[in-house]
N, C-alpha and C positions, 0 to 999 in steps of 0.2 A: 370521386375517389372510391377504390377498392374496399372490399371489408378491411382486408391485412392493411390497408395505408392509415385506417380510422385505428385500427390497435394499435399502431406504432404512436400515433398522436396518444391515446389513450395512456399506455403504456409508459410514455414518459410523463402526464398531470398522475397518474397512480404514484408513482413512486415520489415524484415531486412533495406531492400534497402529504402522503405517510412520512416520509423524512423530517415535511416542517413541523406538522405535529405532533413527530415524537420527540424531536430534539430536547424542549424545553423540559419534558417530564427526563428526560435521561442525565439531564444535567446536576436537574433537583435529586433524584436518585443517587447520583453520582456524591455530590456533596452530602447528601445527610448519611449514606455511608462512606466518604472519606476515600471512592474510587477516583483519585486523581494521581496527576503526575506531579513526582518534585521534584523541582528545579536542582541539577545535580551538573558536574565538570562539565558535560557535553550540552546541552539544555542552551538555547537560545530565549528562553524567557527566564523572567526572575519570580512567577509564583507559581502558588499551586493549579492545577487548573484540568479540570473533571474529563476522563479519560471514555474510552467506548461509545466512542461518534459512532464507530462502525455498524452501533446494533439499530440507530435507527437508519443509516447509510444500507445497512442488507437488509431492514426490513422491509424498507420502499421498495426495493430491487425484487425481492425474494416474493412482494405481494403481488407486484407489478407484471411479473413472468407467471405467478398463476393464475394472477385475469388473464392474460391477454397472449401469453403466447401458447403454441402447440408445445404439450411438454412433451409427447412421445418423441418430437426431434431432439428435445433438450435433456431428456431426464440426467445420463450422464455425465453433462457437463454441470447438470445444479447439484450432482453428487459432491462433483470434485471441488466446488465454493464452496459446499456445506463442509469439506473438510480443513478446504485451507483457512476458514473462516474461524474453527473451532479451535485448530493450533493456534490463530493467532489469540484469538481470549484467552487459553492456558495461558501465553506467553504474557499477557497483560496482567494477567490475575499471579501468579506462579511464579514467571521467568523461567525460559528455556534457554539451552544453547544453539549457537547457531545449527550446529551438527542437526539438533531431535528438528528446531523446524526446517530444517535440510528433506528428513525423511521423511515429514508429514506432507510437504509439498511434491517430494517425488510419487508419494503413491497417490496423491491425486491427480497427479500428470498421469501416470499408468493407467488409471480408471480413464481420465477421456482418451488415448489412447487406443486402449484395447476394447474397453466396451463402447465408447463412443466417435470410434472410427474417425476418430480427429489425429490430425499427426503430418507432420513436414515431409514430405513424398518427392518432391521437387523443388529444386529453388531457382530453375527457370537459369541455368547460368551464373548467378550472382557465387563469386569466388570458385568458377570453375565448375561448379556440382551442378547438376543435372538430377536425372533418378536417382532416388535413394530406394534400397532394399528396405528391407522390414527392421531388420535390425539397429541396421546405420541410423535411419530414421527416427528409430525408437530415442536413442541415442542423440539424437539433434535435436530433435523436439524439446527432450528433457533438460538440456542444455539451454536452448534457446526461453521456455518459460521458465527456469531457474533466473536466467539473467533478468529477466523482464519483470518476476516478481520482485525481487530483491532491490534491483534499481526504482524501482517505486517507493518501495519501503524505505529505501536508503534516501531520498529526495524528500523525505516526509521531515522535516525539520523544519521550518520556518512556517508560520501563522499563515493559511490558505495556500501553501504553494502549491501542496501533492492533490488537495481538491480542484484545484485550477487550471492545474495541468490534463489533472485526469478528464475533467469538463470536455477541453478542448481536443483531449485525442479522442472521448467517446461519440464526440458530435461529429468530428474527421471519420472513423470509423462507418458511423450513423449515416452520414449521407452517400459515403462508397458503396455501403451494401444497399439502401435503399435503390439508387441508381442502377445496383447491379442487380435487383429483386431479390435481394436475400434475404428478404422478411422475418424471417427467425436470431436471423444475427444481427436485424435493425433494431428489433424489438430488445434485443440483450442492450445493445448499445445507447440508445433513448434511455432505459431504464436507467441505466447507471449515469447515466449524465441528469437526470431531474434528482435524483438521489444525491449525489453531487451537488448541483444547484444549489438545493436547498440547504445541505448541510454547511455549505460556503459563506452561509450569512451569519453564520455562527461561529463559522471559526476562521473567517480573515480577523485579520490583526485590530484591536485585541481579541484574539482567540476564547471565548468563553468554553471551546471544548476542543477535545483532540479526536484523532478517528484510533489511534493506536494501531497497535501494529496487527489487531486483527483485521481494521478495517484500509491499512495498506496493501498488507499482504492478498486480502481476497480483492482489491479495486486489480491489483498489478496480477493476478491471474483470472479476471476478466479481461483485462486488455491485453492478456497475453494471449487468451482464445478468439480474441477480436484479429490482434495482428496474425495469429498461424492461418485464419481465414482468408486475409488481404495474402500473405507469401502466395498460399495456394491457388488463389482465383483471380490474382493480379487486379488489373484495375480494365476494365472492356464495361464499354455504356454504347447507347447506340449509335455518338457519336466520336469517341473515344477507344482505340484497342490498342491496352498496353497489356496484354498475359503472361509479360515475363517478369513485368516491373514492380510484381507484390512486392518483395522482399525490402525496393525504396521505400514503397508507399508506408510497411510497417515500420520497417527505422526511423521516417521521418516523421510523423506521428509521434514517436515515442522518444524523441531525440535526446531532451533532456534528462532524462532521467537514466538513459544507455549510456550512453557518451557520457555523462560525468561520473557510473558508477562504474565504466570500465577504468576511465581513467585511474578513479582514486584504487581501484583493483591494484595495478599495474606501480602506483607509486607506492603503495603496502609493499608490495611482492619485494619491488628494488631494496625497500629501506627494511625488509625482514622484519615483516609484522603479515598477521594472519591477515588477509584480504575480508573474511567473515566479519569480523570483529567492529566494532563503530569505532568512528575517531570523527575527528574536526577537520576532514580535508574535502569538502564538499565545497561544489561554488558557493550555495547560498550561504557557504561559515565564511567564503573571502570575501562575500558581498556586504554582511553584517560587519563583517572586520574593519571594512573601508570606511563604514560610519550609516550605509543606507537607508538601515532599517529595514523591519518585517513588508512595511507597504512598498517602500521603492525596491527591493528586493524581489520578491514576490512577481512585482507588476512589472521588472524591467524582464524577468523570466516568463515570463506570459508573452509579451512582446518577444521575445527574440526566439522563442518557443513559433509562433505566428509567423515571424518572416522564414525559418527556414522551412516550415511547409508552406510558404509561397515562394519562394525561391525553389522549390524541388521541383514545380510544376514545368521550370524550364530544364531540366534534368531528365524528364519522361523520356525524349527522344536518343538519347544517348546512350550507347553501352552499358548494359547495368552495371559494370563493374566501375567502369572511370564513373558513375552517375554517384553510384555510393563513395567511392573513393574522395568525388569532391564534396558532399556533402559530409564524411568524415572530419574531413580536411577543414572544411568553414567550421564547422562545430567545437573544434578542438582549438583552433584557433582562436575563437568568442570565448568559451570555456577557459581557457588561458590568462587572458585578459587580466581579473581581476589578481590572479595571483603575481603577474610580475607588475602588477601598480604596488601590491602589500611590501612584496622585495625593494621596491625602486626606496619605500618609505623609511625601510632599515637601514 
């Protein structure tokens, strides 16, 4: 093995090991000053239960990238965590609207952006588009990790889902760029997945802590930096060349948490309510509805998370556009589901 293949193993027991052993003191912390969440109209648990997972969740991540990765490639992009990370604490500690962390997410998109030359350039076909100019670009990028962070955020309701989830796209991620030698962007990826890990024993169901919305919002624009990488450098291994097929590769990784939070977008819009705004139309609220609970909930999302990135692998060969089109289409469908069984109950 390589130096960079021994950091990437490292790199994930770094953040692993800092995560487990911060958790318990953040918890203690949390309770003896009363940093918890109350169970309120939207609230899928019925207690109180100590908030800012996130701080020992970034600071596995945050230790882990100063052992072990090259920061000249990265400084940039650990700007732009260290911002969306800092909205999200206000927002935990404070309460912001959705609008303020609107803006604090967009100027951390513009920092990787423009100082860290990260940015959607091509989308290889997928709906048409090809090159993008500077602009447009600018403009889609910001689009694209708006959606990405948010639908993270927004799927953070149920005891371990948005940890589980996030697990399973950073280790999907992890092995694309390893394969494709992108060591700087494995080492992001491993990290945030042992950080994860660990923080997952903590807070599957019963949930003894939450990550809050600082440490959704920064997991969902690390995996939003993970996916603009997969758009741009498709998936080519040396025995594999698909360089058009990033744009699958990142939707389907991040399935659930897009697809259900366009959806519930789009059923706000209909019924004239602000799309920003929280409400109760999340699968995992029609999952709970049905009677499954935090564990079968959870885990039936983790599984159906799993088959459609294995189900996408027979999609590689196909038109990127029918390839996303039918995995749209199967997602939406599954997504579905649980709300015309709640109707059929009415």
């Amino acid at each position: 093995m390589f130096a960079t293949e021994y950091n990437i193993l490292f790199a994930f027991l770094t953040s692993f090991l800092t995560t487990y052993l911060a958790v318990p003191k953040i918890i203690f912390f949390a309770d003896k000053f009363r940093l918890s969440d109350t169970p309120g109209e939207r609230a899928s648990h019925k207690r109180t239960v100590p908030i800012f997972g996130s701080i020992a969740i970034f600071s596995g991540f945050l230790f882990s990238l100063l052992f072990w990765a090259e920061l000249d490639k990265i400084q940039f992009i650990l700007v732009s965590f260290l911002i969306v990370f800092f909205v999200g604490v206000i927002d935990d500690l404070l309460g912001l609207t959705p609008y303020k962390k609107l803006i604090g997410q967009i100027i951390a998109i513009l920092i990787v952006i423009y100082l860290g030359d990260i940015k959607i350039d091509n989308m290889h076909g997928a709906l048409g588009i090809y090159d993008l100019s500077d602009f447009p670009a600018t403009l889609f990028t910001i689009f694209v990790v708006v959606v990405i962070i948010n639908g993270f955020n927004l799927i953070d309701g149920v005891d371990g889902l948005a940890a589980g989830l996030g697990i399973l796209s950073s280790f999907c991620f992890g092995v694309v760029t390893f394969y494709m030698n992108h060591f700087d962007i494995a080492i992001i990826s491993f990290s945030l997945m042992g950080s994860l890990l660990a923080f997952l024993k903590y807070n599957f169901n019963p949930a003894r802590i939450f990550m809050g919305d600082s440490g959704s919002l920064v997991v969902g624009m690390i995996l939003s930096i993970l996916a603009i990488n997969s758009i741009r450098h498709g998936l080519v291994f040396e025995t594999i060349s698909f360089p058009n097929k990033g744009p699958l590769v990142a939707i389907v990784f991040l399935a659930i948490p897009l697809f259900d939070s366009l959806r519930v977008f789009l059923v706000r819009i209909r019924n004239g309510k602000n799309p920003l705004y929280p409400g109760r139309e999340h699968i995992h609220h029609a999952l709970l509805d049905l009677g499954l609970g935090h564990k079968r909930t959870t885990g039936l999302l983790y599984l159906v998370s799993l088959l459609l990135i294995i189900a996408s692998y027979f999609l590689l060969p196909i038109n990127i556009n029918t390839a996303v089109a039918i995995l749209a289409f199967i997602s939406y469908l599954i997504l579905l589901i649980p709300f015309y069984l709640l109707r059929r109950r009415k």
